[in-house]
N, CA, C and O of each residue as an XYZ file, in Angstrom:
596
protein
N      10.325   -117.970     78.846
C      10.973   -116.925     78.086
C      10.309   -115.600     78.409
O       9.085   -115.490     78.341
N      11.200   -114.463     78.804
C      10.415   -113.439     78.695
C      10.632   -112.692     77.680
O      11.690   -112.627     77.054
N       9.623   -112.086     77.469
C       9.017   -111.617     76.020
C       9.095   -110.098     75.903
O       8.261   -109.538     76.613
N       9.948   -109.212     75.128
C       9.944   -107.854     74.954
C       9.470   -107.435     73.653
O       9.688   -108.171     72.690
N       8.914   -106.459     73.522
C       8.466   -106.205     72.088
C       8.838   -104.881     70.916
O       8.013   -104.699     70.021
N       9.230   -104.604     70.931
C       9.624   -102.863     70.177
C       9.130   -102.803     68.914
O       9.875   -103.266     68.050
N       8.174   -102.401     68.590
C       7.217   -102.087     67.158
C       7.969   -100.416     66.437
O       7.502    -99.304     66.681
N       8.846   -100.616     65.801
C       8.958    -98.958     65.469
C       8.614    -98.723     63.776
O       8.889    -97.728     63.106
N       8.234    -99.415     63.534
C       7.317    -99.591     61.614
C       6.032    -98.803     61.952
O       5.606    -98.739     63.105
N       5.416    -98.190     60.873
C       4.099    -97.961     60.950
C       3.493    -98.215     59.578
O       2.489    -97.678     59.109
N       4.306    -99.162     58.998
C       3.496    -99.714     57.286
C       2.835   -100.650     58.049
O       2.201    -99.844     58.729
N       2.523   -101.620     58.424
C       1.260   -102.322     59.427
C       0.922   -102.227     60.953
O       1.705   -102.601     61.826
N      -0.326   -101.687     61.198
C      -0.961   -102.346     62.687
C      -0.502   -103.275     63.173
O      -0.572   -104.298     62.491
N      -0.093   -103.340     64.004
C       0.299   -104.925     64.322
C      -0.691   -105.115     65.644
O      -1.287   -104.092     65.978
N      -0.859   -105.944     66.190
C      -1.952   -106.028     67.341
C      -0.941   -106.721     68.246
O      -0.799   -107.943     68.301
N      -0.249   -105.821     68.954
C       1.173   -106.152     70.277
C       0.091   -107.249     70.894
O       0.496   -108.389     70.663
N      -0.996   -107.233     71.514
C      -1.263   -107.806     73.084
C      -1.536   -109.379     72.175
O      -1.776   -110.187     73.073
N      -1.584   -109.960     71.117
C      -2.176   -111.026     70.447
C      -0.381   -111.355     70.447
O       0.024   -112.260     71.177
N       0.658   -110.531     69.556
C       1.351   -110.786     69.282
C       2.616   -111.246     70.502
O       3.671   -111.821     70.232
N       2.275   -110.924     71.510
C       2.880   -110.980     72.655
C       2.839   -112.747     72.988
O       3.722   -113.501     73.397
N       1.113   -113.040     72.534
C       0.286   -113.821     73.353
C       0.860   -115.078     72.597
O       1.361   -116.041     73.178
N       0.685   -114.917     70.804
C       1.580   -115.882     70.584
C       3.063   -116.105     70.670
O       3.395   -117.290     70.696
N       3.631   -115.578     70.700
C       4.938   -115.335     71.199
C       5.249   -116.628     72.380
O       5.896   -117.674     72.338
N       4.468   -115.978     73.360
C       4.424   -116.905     74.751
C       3.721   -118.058     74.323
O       3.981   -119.015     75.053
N       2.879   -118.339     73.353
C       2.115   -119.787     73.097
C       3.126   -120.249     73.034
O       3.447   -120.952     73.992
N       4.097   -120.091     71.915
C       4.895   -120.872     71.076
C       6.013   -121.114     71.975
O       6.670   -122.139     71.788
N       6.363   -120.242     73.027
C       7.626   -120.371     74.029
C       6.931   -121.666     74.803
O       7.746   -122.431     75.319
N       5.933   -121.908     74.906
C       4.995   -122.781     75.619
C       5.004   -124.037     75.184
O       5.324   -125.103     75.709
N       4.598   -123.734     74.133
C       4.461   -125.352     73.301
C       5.951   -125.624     73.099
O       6.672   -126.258     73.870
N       6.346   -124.979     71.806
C       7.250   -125.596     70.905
C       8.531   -125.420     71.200
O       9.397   -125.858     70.443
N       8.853   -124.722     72.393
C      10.286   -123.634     72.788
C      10.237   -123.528     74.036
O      10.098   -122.477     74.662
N      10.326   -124.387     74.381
C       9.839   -124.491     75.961
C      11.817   -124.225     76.676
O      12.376   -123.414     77.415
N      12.179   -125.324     75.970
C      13.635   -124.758     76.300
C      14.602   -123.411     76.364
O      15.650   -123.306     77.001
N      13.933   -122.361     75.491
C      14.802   -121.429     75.131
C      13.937   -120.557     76.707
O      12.786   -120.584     77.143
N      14.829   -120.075     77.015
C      15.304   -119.570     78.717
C      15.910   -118.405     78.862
O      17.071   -118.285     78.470
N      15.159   -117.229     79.515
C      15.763   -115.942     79.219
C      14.771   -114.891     78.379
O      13.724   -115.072     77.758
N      15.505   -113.826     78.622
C      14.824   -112.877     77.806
C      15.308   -112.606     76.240
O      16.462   -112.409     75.862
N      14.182   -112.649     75.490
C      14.085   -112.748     73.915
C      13.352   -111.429     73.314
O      12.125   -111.518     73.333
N      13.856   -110.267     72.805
C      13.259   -109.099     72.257
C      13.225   -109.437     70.595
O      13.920   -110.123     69.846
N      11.718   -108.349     70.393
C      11.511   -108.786     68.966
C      11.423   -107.175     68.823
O      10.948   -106.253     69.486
N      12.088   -107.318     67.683
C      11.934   -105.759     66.728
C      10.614   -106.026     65.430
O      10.517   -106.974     64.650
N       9.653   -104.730     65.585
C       9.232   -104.682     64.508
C       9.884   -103.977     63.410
O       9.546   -102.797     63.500
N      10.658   -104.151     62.421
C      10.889   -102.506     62.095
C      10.366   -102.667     60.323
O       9.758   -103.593     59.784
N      10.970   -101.157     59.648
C      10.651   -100.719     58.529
C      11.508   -101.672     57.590
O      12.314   -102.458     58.088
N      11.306   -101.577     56.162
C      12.123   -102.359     55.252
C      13.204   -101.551     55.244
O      14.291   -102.127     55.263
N      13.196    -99.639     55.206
C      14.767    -99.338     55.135
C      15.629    -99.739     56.420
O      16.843    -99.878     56.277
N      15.023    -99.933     57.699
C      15.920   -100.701     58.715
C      16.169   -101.620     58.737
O      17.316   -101.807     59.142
N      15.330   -102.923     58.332
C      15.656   -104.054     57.972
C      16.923   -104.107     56.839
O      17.743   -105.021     56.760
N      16.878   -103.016     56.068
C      18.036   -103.316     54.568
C      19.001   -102.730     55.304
O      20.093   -102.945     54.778
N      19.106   -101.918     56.543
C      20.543   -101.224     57.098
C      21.005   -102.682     57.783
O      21.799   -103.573     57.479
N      20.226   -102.470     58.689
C      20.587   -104.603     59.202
C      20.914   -105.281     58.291
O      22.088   -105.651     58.262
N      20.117   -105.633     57.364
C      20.634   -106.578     56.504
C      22.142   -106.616     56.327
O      22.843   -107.467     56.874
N      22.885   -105.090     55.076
C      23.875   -104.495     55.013
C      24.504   -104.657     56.249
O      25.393   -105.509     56.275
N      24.237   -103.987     57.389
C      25.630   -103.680     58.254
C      25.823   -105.287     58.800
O      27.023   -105.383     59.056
N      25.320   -106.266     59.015
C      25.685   -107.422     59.559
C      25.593   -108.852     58.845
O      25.995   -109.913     59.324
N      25.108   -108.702     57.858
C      25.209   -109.851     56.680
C      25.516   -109.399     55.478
O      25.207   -110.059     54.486
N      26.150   -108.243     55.379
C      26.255   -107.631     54.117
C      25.415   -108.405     52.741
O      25.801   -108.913     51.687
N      24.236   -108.211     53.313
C      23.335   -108.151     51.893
C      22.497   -107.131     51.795
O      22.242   -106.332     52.696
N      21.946   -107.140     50.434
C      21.614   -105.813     49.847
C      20.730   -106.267     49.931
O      20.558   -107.477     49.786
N      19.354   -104.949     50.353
C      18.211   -104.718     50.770
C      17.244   -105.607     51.959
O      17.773   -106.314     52.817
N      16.060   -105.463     51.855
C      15.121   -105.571     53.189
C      14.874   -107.113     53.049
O      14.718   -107.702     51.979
N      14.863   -107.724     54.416
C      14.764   -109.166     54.474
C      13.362   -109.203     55.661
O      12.687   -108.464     56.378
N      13.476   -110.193     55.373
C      12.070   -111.001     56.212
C      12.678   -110.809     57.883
O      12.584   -109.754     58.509
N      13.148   -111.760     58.280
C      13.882   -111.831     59.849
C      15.140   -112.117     59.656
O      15.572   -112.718     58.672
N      15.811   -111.691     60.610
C      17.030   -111.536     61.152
C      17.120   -112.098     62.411
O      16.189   -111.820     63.167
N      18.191   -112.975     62.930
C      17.959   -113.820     64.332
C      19.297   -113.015     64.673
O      20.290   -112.941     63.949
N      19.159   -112.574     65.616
C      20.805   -112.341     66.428
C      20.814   -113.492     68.051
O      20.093   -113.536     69.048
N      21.683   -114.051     67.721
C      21.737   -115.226     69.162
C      22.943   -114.894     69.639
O      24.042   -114.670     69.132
N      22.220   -114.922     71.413
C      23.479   -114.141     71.898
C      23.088   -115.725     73.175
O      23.063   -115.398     74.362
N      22.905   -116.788     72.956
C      22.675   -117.934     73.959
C      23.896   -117.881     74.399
O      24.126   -117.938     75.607
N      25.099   -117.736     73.256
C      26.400   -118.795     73.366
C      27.173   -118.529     74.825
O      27.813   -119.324     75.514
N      26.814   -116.830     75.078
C      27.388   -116.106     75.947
C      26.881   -116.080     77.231
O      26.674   -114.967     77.715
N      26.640   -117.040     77.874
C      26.384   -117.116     79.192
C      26.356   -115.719     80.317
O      25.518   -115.410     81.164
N      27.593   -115.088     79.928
C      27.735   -114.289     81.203
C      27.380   -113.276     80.769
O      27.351   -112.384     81.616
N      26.969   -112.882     79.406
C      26.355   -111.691     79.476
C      25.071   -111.479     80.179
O      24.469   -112.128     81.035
N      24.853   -110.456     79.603
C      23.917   -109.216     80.711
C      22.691   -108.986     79.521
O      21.616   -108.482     79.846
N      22.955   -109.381     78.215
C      21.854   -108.963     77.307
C      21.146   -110.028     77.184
O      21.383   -111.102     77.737
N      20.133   -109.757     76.365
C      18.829   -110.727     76.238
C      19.499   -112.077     75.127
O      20.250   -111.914     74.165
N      19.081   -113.039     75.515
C      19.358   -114.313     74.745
C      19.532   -114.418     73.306
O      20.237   -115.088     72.551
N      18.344   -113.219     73.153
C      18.251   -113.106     70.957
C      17.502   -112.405     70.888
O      16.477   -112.482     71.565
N      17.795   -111.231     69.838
C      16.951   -110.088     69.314
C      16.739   -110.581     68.073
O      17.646   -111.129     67.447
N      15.393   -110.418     67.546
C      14.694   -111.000     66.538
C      14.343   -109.621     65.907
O      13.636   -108.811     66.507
N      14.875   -109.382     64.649
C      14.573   -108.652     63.668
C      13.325   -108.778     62.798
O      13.537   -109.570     61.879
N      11.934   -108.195     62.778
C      10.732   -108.895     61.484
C      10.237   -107.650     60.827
O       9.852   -106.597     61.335
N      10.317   -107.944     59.826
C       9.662   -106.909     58.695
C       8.477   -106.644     58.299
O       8.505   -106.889     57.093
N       7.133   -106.185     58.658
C       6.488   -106.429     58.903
C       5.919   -106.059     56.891
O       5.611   -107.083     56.282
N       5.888   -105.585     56.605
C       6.248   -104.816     55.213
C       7.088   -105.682     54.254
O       7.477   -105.189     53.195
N       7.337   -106.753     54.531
C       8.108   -107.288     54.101
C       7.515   -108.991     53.947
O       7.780   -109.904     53.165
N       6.649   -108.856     55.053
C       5.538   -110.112     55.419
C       3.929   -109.692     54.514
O       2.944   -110.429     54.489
N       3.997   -108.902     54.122
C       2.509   -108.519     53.532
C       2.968   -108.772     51.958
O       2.230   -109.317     51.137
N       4.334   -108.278     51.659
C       4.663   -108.467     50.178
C       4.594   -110.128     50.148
O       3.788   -110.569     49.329
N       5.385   -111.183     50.986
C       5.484   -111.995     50.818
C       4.013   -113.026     50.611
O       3.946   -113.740     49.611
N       3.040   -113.022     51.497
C       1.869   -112.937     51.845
C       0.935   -113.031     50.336
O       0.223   -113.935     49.900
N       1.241   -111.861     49.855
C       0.691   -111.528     48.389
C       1.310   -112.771     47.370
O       0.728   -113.564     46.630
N       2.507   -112.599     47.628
C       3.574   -113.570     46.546
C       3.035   -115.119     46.836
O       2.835   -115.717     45.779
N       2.770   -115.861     47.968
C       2.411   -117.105     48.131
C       0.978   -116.999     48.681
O       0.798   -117.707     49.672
N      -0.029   -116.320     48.294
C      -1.257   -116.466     48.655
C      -1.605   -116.580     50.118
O      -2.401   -117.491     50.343
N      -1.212   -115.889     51.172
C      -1.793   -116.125     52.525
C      -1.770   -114.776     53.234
O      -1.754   -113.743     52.565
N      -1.766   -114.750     54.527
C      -1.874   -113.274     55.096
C      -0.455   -113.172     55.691
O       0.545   -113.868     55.864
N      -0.966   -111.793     55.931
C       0.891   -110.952     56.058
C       0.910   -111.601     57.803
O       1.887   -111.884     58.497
N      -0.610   -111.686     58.137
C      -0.351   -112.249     59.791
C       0.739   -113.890     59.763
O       1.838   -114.196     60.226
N      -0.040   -114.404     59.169
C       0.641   -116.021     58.533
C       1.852   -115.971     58.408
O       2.487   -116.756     59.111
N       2.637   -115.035     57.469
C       3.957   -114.922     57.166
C       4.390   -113.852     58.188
O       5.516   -113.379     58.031
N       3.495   -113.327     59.411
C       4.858   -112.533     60.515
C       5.440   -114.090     61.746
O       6.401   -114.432     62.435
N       4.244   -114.500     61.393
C       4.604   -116.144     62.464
C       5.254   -116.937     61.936
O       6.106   -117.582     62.548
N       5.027   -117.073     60.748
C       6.310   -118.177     60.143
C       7.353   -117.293     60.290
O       8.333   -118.037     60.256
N       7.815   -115.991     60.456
C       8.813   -115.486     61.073
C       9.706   -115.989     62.102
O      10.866   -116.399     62.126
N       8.434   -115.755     63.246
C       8.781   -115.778     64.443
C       9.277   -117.077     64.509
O      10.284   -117.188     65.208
N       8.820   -118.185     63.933
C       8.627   -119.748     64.316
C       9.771   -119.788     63.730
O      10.424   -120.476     64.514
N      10.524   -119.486     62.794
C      11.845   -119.447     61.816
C      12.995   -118.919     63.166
O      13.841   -119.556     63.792
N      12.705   -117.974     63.212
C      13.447   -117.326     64.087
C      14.071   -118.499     65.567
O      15.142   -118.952     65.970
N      12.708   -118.551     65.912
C      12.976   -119.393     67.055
C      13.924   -120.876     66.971
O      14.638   -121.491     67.763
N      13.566   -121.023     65.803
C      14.391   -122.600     65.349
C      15.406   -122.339     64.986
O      15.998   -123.326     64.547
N      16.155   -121.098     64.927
C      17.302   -120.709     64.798
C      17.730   -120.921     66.310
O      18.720   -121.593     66.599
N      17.079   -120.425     67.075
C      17.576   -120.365     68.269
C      17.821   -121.622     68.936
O      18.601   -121.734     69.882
N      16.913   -122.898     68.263
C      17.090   -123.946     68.951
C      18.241   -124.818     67.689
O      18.290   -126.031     67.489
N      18.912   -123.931     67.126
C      19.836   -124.802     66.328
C      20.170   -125.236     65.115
O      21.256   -125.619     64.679
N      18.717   -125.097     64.421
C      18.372   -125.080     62.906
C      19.250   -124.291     62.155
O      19.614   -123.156     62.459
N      19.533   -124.841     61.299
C      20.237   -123.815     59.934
C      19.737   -124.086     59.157
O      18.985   -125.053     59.278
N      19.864   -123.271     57.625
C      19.054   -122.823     56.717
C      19.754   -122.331     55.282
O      19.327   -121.712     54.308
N      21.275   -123.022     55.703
C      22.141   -122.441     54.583
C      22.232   -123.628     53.641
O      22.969   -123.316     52.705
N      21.765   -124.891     53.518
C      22.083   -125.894     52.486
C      20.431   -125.955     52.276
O      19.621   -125.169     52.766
N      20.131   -127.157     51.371
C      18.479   -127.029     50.655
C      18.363   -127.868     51.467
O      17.279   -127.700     52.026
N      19.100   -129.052     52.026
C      18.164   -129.928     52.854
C      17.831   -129.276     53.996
O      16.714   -129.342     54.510
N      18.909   -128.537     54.494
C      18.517   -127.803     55.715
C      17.574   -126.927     55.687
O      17.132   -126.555     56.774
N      17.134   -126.484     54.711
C      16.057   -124.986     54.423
C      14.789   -126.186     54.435
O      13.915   -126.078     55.295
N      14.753   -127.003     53.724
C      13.476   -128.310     53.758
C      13.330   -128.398     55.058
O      12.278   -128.310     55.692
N      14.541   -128.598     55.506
C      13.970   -129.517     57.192
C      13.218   -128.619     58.167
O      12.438   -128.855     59.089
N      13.747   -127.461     57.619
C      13.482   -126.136     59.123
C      11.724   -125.481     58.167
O      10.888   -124.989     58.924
N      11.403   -125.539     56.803
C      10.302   -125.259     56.320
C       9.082   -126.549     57.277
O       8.039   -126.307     57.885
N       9.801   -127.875     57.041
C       8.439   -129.275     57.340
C       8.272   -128.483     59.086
O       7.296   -128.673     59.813
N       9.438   -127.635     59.435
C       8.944   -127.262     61.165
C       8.258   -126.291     61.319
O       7.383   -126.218     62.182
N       8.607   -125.188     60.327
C       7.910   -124.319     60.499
C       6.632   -124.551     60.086
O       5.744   -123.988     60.727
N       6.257   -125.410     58.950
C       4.566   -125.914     58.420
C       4.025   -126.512     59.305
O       2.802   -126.404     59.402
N       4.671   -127.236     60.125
C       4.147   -128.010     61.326
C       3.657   -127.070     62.372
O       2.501   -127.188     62.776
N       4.617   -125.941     62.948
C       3.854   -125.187     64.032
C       3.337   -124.110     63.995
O       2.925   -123.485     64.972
N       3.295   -123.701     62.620
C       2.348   -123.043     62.221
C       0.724   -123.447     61.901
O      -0.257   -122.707     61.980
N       0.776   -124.652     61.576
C      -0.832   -125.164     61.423
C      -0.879   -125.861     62.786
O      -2.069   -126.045     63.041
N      -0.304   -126.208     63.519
C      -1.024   -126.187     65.142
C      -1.356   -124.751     65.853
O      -2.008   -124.659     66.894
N      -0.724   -123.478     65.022
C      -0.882   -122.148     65.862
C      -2.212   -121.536     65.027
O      -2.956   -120.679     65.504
N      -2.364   -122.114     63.745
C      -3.796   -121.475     63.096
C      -4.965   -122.663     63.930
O      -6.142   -122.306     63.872
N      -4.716   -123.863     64.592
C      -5.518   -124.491     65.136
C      -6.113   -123.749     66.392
O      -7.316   -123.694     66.643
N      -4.747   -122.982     67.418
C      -5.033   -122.598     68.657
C      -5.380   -121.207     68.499
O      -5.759   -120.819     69.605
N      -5.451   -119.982     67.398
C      -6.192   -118.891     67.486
C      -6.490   -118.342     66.356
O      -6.527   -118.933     65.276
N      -6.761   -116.957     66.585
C      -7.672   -116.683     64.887
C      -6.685   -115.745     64.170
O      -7.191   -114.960     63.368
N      -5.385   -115.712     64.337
C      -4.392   -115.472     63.479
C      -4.716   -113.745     64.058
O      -3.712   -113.069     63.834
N      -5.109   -113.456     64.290
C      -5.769   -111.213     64.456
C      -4.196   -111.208     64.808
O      -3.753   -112.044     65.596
N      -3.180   -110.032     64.073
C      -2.378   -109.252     64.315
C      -2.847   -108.078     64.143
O      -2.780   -107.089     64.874
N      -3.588   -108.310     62.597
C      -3.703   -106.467     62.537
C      -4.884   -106.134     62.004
O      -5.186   -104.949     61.864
């Protein structure tokens, strides 16, 4: 997978060259299939709530946003632009006791299992895609020291 990054938030540091690095771990390990180029947006909560609004019409700032563009073979754009809130991962972070780094990867790892097919709209389905994301997330706190920011 190649890996693009666009940070345009400045409510957290984010540490790009770590964040890059897991990025590519996880294309490595767990996503070995997904093929192509994959851009990640950092952005603000009021961009995240315009996204939200203009393409899921819901009101206000969300965690991630997956846009999958696999289906389309012949295009010319990148496979999936990944929307993350980074501001949005520090509130959450606070709310379930862990770091805002913790909750930008259970992002990403969410994100990605979208890409490999997962849905998230019934409770069993939100269970099944959580036991994956708990799973490769505590093999990714095994392989580094979590530093985003």
């Amino acid at each position: 997978m190649n890996i693009t990054i666009r940070n345009v938030q400045k409510d957290l540091q984010v540490r790009i060259p770590q964040l890059r690095e897991i990025i590519a771990r996880l294309a490595r390990t767990e996503f070995a299939d997904l093929q192509g180029e994959c851009c990640f947006h950092l952005v603000s909560k009021p961009e995240m709530a315009e996204l939200n609004q203009r393409f899921l019409n819901h009101e206000g700032a969300t965690d991630v946003i997956t846009f999958d563009w696999i289906e389309d073979p012949e295009s010319d754009r990148p496979i999936a632009e990944i929307f993350l809130c980074p501001a949005v991962a520090r509130e959450q972070a606070a709310a379930f006791q862990t770091t805002w780094q913790d909750e930008l990867i259970r992002y990403l790892i969410h994100a990605l299992l979208h890409l490999q097919g997962f849905d998230d709209r019934s409770p069993e389905d939100r269970r099944i895609m959580k036991r994956h994301e708990n799973r490769i997330l505590n093999a990714m706190r095994q392989q580094s020291d979590g530093k985003l920011g």
